[in-house]
C-alpha positions as CSV (number, residue, x, y, z in Angstrom):
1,X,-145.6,-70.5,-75.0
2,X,-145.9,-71.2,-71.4
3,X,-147.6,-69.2,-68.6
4,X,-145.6,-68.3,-65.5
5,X,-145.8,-66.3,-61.9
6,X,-143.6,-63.6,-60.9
7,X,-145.3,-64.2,-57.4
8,X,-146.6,-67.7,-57.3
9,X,-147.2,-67.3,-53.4
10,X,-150.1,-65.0,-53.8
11,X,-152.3,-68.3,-55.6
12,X,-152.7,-69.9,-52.4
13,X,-155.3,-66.8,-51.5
14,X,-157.5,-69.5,-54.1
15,X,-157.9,-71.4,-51.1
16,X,-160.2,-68.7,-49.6
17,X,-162.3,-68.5,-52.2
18,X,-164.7,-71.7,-51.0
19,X,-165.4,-70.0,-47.5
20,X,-165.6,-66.6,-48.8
21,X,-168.2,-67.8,-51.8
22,X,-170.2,-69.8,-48.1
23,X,-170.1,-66.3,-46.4
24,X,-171.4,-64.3,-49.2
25,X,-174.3,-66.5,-50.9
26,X,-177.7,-65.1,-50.9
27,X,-180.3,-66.7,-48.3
28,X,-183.2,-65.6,-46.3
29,X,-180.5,-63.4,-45.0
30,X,-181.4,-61.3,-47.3
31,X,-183.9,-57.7,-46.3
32,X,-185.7,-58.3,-50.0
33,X,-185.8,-60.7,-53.2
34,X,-187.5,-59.9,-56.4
35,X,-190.5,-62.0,-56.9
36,X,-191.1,-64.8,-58.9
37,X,-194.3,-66.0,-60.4
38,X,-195.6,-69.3,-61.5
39,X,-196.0,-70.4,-65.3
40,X,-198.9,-73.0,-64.6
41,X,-196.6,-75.9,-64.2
42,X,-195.0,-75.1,-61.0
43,X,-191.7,-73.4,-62.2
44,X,-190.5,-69.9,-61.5
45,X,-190.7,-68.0,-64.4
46,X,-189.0,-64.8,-62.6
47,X,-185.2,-64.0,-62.0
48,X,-184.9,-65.4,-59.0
49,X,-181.6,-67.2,-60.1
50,X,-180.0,-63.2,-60.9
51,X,-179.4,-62.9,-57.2
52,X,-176.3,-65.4,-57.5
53,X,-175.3,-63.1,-60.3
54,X,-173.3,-61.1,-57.7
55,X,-171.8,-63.5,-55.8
56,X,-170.5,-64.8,-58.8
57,X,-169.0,-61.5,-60.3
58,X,-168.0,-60.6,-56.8
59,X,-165.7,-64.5,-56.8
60,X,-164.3,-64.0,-60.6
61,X,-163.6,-60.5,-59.6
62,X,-161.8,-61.7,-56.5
63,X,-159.6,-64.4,-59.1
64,X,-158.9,-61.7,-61.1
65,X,-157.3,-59.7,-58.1
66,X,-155.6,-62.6,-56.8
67,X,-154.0,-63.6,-60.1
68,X,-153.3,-60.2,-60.7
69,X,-151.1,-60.1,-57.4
70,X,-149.3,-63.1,-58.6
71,X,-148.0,-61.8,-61.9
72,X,-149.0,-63.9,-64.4
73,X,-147.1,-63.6,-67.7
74,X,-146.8,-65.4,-71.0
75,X,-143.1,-66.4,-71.8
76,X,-141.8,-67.9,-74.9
77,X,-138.7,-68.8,-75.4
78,X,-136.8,-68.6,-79.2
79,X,-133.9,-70.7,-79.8
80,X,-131.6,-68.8,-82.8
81,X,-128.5,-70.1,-84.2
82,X,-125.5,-67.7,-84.1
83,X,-122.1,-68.0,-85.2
84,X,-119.5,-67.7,-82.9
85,X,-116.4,-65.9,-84.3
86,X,-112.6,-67.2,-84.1
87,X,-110.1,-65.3,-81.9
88,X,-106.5,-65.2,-83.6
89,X,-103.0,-64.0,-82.8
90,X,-101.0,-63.8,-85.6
91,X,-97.0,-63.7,-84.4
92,X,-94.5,-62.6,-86.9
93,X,-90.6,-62.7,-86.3
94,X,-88.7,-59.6,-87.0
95,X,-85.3,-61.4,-86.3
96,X,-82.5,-60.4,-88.9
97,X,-82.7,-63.8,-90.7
98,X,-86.4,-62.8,-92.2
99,X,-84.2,-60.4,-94.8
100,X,-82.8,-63.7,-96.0
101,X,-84.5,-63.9,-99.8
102,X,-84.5,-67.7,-100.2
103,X,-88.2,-67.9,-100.9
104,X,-87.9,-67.6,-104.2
105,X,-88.7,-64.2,-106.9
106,X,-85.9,-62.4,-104.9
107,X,-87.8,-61.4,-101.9
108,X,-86.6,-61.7,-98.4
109,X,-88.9,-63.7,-96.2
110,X,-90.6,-61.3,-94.1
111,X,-91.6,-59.6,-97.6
112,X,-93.6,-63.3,-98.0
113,X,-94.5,-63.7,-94.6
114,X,-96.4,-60.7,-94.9
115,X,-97.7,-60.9,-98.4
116,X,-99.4,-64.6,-97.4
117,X,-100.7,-63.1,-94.0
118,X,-102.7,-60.3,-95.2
119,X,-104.1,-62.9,-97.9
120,X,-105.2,-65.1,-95.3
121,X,-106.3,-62.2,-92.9
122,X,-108.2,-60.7,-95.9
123,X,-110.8,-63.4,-96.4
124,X,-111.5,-64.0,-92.6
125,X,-114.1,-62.1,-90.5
126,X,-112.2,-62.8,-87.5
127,X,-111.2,-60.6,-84.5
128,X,-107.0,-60.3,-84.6
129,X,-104.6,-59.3,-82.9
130,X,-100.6,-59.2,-84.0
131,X,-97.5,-59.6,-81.8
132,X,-93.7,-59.0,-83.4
133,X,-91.1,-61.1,-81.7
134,X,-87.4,-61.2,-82.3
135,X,-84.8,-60.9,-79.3
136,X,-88.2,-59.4,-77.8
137,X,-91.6,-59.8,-77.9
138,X,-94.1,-57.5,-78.5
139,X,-97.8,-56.7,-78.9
140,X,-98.5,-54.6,-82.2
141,X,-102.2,-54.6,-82.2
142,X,-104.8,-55.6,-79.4
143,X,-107.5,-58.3,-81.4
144,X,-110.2,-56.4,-83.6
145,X,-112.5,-56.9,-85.9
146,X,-111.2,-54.2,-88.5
147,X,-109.5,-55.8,-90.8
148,X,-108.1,-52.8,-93.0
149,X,-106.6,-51.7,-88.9
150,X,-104.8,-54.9,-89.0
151,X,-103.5,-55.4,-93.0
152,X,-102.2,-51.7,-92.1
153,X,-100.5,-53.2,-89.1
154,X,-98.9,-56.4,-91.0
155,X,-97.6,-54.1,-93.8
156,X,-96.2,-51.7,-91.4
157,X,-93.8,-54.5,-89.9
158,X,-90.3,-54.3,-90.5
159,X,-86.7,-55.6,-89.2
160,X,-85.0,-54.0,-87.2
161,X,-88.2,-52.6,-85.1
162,X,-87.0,-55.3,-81.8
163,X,-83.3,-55.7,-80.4
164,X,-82.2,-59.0,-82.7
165,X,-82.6,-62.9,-81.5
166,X,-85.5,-65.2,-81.5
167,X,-88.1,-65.6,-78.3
168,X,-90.3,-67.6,-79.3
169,X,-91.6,-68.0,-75.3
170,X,-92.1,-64.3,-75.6
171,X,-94.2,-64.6,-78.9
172,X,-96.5,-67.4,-77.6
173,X,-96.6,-65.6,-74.2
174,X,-97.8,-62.3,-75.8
175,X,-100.0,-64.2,-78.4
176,X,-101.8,-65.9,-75.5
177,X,-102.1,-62.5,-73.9
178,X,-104.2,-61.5,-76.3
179,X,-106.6,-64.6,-76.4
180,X,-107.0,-65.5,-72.8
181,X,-109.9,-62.7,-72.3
182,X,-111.9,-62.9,-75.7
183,X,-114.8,-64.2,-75.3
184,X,-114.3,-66.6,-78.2
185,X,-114.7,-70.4,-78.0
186,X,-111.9,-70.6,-80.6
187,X,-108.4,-69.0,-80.2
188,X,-106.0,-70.0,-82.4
189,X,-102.1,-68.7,-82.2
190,X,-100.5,-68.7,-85.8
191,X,-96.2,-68.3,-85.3
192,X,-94.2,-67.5,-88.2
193,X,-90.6,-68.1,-87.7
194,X,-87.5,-68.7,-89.0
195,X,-85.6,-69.1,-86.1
196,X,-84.5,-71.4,-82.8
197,X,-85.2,-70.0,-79.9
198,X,-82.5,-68.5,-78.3
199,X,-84.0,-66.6,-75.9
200,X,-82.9,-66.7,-71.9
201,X,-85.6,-67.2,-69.2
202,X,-89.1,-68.8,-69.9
203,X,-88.9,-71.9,-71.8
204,X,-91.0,-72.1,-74.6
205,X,-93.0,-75.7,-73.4
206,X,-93.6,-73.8,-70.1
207,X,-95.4,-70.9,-72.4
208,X,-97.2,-73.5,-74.6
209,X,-98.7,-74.9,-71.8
210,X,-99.7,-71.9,-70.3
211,X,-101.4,-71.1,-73.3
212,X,-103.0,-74.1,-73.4
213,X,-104.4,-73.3,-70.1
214,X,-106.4,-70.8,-72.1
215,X,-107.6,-72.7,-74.1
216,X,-105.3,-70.9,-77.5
217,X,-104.6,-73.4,-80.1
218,X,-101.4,-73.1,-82.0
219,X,-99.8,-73.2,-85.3
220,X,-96.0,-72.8,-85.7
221,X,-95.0,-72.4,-89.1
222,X,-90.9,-72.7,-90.0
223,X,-89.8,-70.9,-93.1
224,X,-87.0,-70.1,-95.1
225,X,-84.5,-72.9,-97.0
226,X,-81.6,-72.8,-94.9
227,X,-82.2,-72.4,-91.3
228,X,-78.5,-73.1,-90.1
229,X,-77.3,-75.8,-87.3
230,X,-80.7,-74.9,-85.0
231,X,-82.8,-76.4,-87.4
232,X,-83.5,-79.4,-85.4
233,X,-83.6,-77.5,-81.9
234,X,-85.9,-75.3,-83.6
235,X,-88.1,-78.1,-84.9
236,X,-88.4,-79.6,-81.9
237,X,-89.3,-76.9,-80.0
238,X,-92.5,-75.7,-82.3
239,X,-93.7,-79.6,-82.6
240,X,-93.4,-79.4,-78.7
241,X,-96.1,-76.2,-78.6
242,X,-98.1,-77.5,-81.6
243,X,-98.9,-81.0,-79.9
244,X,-99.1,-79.2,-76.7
245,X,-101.9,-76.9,-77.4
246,X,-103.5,-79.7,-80.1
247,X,-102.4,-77.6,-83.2
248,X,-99.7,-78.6,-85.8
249,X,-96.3,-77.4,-87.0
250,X,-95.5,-76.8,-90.8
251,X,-93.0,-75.8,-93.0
252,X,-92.8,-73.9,-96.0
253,X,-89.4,-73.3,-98.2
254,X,-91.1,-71.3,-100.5
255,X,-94.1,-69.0,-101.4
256,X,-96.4,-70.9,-102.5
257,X,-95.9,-73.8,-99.6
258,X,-96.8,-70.7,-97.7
259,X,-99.7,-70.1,-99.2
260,X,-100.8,-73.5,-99.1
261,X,-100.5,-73.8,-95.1
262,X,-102.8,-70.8,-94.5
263,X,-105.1,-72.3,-96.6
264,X,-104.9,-75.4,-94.4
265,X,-104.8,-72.8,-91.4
266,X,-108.1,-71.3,-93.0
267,X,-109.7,-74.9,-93.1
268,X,-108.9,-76.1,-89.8
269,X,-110.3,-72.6,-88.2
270,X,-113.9,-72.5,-88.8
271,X,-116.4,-70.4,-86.8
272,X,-118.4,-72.3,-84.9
273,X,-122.0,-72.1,-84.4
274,X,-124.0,-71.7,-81.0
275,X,-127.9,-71.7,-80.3
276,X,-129.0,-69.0,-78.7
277,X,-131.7,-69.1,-76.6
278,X,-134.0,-65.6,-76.2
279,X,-136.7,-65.0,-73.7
280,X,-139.7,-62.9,-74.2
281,X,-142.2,-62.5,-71.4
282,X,-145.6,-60.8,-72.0
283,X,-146.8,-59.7,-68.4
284,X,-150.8,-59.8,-67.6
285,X,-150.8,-58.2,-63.9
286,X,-152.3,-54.8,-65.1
287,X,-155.0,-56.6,-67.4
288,X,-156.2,-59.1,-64.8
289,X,-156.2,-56.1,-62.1
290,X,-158.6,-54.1,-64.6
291,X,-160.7,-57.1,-65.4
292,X,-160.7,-57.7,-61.4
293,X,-161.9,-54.1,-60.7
294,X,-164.6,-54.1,-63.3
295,X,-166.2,-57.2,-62.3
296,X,-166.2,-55.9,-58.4
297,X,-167.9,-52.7,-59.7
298,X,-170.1,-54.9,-61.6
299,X,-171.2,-56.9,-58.5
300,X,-171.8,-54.0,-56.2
301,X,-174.1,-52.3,-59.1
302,X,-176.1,-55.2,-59.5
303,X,-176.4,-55.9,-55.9
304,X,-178.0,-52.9,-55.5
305,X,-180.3,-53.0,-58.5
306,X,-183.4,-54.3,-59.2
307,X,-181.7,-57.9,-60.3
308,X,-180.1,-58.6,-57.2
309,X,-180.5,-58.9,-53.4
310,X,-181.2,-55.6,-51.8
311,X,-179.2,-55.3,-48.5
């Protein structure tokens, strides 16, 4: 706990305090003393020393005042951990491919693309946000922290909802969207694909970097067996965003390789943890100006009593 001044520059009214004590001390000034008789051995034995009894109430009282105009207050300061929350877009492609069923148990890919989601979004506290991408991007669902909003979002995804192709600019673009104004320390872009991009316009390096800009970390994940003669185009572009914002690409041929990369996804994406640092402030202006105006009504009784010096 420290002690500090709302307004310091009042203190230097201290510096008065010397004359003011010089002007005010009791001397043969004074109209009448109280008497003071001898106890045989040549000491007073009256209260002759109660006349400074004023003076001195009048100079605490004066302290009081001044210290009272220069808001004193006790502050103490509390330093409490707090977790800090991950911010994550989760992008899934809606392209015509996903109804491909090469994942193994006969179900098409988008069937396990959003199986292993929800898994993964289900045993986060996270705020996320979705964005469906084929020939189009698009954003499904702003980032929040209600997780039954977004598994209802996720299951609600089908083919066919976007004109047909693969823009995965588009995706990262929209997924970055989303992050660039959370206030999260952590933003982290997971892309679910099984496609090249084939997309005219924005490149999708230029859209990794942007979102690297942001600080958005992301995670490109290829699945499906047989991805046809862009495999290596599409490789290469979702290595090219994953070392560019510092995450990692991965590929999964079947269910359980998915499964396995979310729960790598899940490692790597830890809340991180921030000291916060809380200020309370216990003010003493009102307390000090009481104590003041007590001691100055003090003062004036006793120098007008009996005890004191009678003007």
């Amino acid at each position: 706990m420290t002690l500090d001044f709302t307004q310091p520059r009042w203190l230097f009214l201290l510096a008065a305090l010397l004359p003011l004590a010089v002007l005010l001390r009791p001397g043969p000034r004074a109209a009448l003393t109280m008497a003071a008789s001898d106890d045989g051995f040549g000491r007073a034995t009256g209260r002759s020393w109660l006349q400074w009894l004023p003076l001195l109430l009048r100079l605490v009282s004066f302290v009081a005042l001044i210290g009272a105009l220069a808001g004193p207050q006790a502050v103490r300061v509390f330093e409490e951990p707090q977790e800090e929350g991950v911010g994550i877009a989760l992008a899934l492609d809606l392209s015509t491919s996903m109804w491909a069923e090469d994942m193994g148990a006969r179900v098409s890919r988008l069937d396990v693309a959003k199986t292993t989601a929800m898994s993964f979004i289900d045993a986060r506290d996270d705020d996320i946000g979705l964005v469906a991408f084929a020939g189009e991007a698009l954003t499904r669902l702003p980032l929040t922290h209600d997780g039954f909003v977004v598994l209802d979002a996720v299951e609600q995804l089908e083919v066919g909802l976007l004109t047909d192709g693969t823009d995965i600019a588009g995706a990262i673009a929209a997924g970055a969207g989303l992050l660039e104004d959370t206030p999260h320390e952590s933003k982290v872009l997971i892309l679910v694909t099984d496609g090249a991009h084939n997309k005219a316009g924005v490149m999708p390096d230029l859209a990794a970097r942007a979102a690297a800009a942001v600080g958005v970390t992301i995670y490109p994940v290829a699945i499906g067996q047989e991805r046809g003669r862009d495999q290596n185009a599409m490789e290469t572009v979702l290595t090219q965003a994953a070392r560019i914002t510092g995450g990692e690409y991965f590929q999964a041929t079947d269910v359980n390789a998915l499964s396995a990369i979310y729960e790598e996804i899940d490692r790597r994406v830890q809340p991180s943890e921030a000291t916060i640092q809380r200020i309370e402030t216990t003010p003493y202006r009102w307390l000090l100006a009481l104590i003041g105006l007590s001691l100055a009504v003090a003062a004036i009784a006793l120098r007008g009593s009996s005890l004191g010096v009678l003007p």
